[in-house]
N, C-alpha and C positions, 0 to 999 in steps of 0.2 A: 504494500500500500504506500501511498505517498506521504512522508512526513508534512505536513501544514506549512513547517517554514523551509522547507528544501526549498534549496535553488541550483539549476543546472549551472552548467560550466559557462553557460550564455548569461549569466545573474536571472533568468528569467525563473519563479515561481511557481510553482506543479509539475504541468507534465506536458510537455509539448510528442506530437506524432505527426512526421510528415507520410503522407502515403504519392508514393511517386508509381507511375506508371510506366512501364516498358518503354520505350523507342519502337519506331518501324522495324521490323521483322522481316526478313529474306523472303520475297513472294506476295509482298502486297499487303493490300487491305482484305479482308475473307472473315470467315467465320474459322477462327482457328483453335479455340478452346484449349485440348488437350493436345495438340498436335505439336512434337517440340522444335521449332522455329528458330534460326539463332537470330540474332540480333543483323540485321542490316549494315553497314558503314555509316548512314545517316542518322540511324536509329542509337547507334552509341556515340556520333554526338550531339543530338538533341538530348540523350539524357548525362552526356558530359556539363553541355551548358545549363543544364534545370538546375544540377546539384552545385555548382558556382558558387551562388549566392545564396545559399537559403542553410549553409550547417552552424556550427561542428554539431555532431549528433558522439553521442555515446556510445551507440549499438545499431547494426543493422538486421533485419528481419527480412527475407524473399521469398517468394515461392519457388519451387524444386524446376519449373521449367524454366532453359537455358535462358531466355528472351528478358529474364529477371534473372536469376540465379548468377550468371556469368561474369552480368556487373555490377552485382550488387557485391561478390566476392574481392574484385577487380579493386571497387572505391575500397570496400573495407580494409584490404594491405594498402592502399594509398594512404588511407587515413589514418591509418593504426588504430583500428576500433574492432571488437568481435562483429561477423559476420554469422548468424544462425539461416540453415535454409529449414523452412517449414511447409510440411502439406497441405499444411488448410489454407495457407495463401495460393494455392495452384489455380489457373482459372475453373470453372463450370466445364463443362463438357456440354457441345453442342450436339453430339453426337448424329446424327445421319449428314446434317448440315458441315460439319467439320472440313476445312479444304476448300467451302463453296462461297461464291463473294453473294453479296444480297440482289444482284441483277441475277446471277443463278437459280438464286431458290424462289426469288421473286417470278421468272418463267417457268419453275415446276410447279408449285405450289404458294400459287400468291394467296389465297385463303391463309394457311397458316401462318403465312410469317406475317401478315397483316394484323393476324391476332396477337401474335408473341408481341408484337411490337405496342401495341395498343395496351396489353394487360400480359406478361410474362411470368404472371403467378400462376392462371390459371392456364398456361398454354406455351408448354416448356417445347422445345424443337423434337420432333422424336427421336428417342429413344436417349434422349440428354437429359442432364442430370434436374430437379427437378428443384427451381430456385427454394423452395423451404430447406431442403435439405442444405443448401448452401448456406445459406442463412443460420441455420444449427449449426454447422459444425468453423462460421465463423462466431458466431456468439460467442462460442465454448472460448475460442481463440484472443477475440476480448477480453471476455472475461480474465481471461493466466497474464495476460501482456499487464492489462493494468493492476490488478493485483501481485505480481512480480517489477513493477518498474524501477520503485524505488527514485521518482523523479526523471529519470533521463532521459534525454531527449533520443527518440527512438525515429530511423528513416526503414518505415515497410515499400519495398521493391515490389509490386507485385500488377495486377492486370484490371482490364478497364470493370468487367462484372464485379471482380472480390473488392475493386475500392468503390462503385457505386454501392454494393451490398452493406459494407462498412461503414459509408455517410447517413443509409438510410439508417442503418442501428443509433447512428448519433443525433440524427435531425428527427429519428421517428417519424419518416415518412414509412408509408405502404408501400409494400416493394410490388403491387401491381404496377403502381407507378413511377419504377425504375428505370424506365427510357427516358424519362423527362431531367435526367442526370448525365450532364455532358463532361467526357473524363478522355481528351484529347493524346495524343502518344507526347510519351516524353513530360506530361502534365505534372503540378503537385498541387498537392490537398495539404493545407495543415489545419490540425484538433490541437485544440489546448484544453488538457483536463485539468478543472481545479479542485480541490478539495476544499467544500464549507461545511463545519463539523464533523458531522458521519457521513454526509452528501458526497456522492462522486457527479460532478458535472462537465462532460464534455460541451464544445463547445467550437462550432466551424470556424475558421481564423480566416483561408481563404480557399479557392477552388479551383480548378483548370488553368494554375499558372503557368505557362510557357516561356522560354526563352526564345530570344531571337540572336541571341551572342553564339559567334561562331568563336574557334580555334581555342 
């Protein structure tokens, strides 16, 4: 749990968590889920330039596929900070969709992906994973991060579904309404958690920030 008067190595108070998103991926924009992609030339450095300006962080956290994992390991020896790769930041699995860009499945099946897009609680891609259960077994994963922090400012590497899923646990939106959460490559999210009393209150700082600084 967070001591009340900790302050990171930034002087700043509670618990700061940046959630950064991938870079472009080798092979485009597609529905790519589970599918493991490395990271693009472009895509490692738009997320050279994101992480720039926005540390020093204490700890990193990624999910297991390369497209996070790679350079999330990469900054972590840069920075001299531990690096942990964990499963539950992995993205969702689109499953039959996987590999196919949305002009694709849009000419097989524009019913369903009209609805995924519309409401993707109740109308998961077939045979993909089915966002509640994402949702559980990020919960769980909140839960251990903030109750383990101990204050520090933590950067999660991980994909545009696991950090929409993860805002909405913060902002308590309904994850029917999860497309309405725009989470760009190479993007950051920062949560600042404070503690008042016994109160854990996150709390959005900013969203879909990009860089435009190159080298």
């Amino acid at each position: 749990m967070i001591p009340p008067d900790y302050k990171n190595r930034s002087g700043e108070t509670g618990l700061v968590i940046d959630l950064l998103r991938h870079g472009a991926p080798v092979g485009g924009v597609k529905y790519r889920g589970t599918l493991d992609d490395p990271l693009a030339p472009e895509g490692w450095e738009a997320m050279w330039a994101a992480t720039r300006d926005h540390g020093p962080w204490d700890r990193i956290c990624a999910s297991p596929l390369r497209r996070c994992a790679e350079f999330a390991t990469t900054l972590g020896q840069k920075l001299a900070v531990p690096t942990t790769i964990h499963p539950a930041l992995r993205e969702m699995s689109f499953g039959a969709w996987e590999g196919k860009t949305s002009a694709e499945i849009m000419a097989e099946d524009p019913e369903q992906l009209t609805r995924f897009w519309k409401n993707p609680l109740e109308n998961p891609p077939p045979g993909g994973e089915p966002l509640r259960e994402v949702r559980t077994r990020l919960q769980t994963f909140w839960g251990q991060l903030i109750a383990e922090a101990n204050g520090d400012r933590i950067l999660l590497v991980a994909h545009g579904g696991v950090i929409r899923v993860l805002l909405s646990l913060v902002l308590l939106t309904p994850l029917e309404h999860l497309s309405r959460i725009t989470v760009p490559y190479a993007s950051l999210a920062r949560i600042r958690v404070d503690v008042i009393g016994s109160t854990v209150m996150p709390r959005l700082v900013f969203c879909g920030v990009t860089s435009s600084r190159k080298g």
